[in-house]
C-alpha positions as CSV (number, residue, x, y, z in Angstrom):
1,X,77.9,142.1,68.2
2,X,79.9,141.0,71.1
3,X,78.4,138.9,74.1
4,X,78.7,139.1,77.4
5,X,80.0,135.4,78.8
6,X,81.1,136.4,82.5
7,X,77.5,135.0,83.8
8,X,78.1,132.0,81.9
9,X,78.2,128.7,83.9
10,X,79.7,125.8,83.1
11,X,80.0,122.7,85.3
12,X,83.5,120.7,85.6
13,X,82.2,117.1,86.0
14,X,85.9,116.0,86.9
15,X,85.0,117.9,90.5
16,X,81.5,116.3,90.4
17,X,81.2,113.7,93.6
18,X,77.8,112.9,93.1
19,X,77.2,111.4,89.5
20,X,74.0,111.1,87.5
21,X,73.6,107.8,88.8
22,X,73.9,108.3,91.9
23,X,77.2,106.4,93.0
24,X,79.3,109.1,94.5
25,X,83.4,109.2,94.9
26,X,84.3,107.2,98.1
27,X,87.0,108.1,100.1
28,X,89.8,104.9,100.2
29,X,92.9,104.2,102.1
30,X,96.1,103.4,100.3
31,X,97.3,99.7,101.4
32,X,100.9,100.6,101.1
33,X,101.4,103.8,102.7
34,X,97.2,105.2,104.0
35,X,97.5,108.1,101.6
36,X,93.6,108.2,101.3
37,X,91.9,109.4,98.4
38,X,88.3,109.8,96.7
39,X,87.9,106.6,94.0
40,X,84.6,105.9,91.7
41,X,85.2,102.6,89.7
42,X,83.0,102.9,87.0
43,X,83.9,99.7,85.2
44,X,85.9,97.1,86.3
45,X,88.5,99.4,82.8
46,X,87.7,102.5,84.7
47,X,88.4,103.8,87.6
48,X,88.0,107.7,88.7
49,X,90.7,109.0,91.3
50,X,91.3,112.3,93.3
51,X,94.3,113.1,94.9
52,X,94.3,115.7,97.8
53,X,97.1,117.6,99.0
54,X,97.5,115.3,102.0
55,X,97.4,112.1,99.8
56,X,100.1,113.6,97.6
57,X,102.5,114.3,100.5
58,X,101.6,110.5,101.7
59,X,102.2,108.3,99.1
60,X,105.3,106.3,99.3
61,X,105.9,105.5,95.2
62,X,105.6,109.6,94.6
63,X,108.1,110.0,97.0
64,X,110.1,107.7,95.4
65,X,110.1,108.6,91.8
66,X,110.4,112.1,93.2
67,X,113.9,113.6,91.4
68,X,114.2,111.0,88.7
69,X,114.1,113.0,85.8
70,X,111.4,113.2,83.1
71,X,109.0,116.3,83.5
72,X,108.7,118.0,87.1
73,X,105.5,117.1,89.0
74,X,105.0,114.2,86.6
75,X,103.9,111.3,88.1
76,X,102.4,107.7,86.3
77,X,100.5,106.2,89.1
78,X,100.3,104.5,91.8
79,X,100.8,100.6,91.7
80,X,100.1,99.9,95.8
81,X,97.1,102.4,95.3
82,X,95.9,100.9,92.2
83,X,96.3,97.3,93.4
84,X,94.3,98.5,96.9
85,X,91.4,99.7,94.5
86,X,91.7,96.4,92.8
87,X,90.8,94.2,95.9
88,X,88.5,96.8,97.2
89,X,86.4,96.3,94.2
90,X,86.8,92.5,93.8
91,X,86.2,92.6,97.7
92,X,82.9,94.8,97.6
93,X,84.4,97.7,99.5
94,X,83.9,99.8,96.9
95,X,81.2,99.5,93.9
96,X,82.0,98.8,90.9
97,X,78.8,101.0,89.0
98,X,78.7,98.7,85.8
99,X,80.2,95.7,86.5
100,X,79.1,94.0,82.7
101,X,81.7,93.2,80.6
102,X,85.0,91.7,81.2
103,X,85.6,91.3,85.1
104,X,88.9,91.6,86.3
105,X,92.0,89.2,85.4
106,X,92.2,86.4,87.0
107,X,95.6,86.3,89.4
108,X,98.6,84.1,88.0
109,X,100.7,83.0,90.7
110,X,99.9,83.2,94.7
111,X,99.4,87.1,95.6
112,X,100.2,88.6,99.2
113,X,98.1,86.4,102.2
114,X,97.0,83.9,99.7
115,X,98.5,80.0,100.0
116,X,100.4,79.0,96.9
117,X,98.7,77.1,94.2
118,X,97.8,73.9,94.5
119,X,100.6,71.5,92.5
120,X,99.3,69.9,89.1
């Protein structure tokens, strides 16, 4: 007996902006380069991150590794982006849904804007 599965439904959570609880995607601004994109952090180990069109074209590390071999349309990451996500969280611009467990590494060294550590 053969079934019918064109009426079938199913839902593609990886689209879903709105999550069971309750904490939808927010849009956020690249540091680097303003390519803005939707970002959900989860956990302070996981972070949720959609790219649009517009934020493709923008970003200034995919135009960079743009032509460098390895598989076409392949691209890593974003450092800058992942780096503004980073101090958006640790700066409450962005919510980190379950922030229980092991926060975020402490910085070694001074980072950008921040005075040098203090000698020992």
């Amino acid at each position: 007996m053969r079934t019918d599965h064109r009426n079938d439904a199913r839902i593609d959570n990886r689209l879903d902006t709105q999550r069971a609880d309750g904490v939808p995607m927010r849009p956020l601004a690249c540091e680097r380069c303003a390519a803005e994109v939707l970002v959900r952090k989860s956990s302070w180990q996981q972070t949720s991150v959609q790219w649009t069109a517009r934020a493709t074209a923008a970003c200034a590390e995919r135009d960079a590794t743009a032509g460098t071999g390895g598989t076409e349309g392949a691209f890593e990451g974003c450092r800058s982006l992942r780096d503004t996500i980073r101090e958006a969280a640790l700066h409450g611009r962005i919510e980190v849904v379950d922030p229980a467990g092991p926060g975020p590494a402490p910085r070694t060294g001074p980072g950008p804007g921040s005075p040098p550590d203090p000698p020992d």
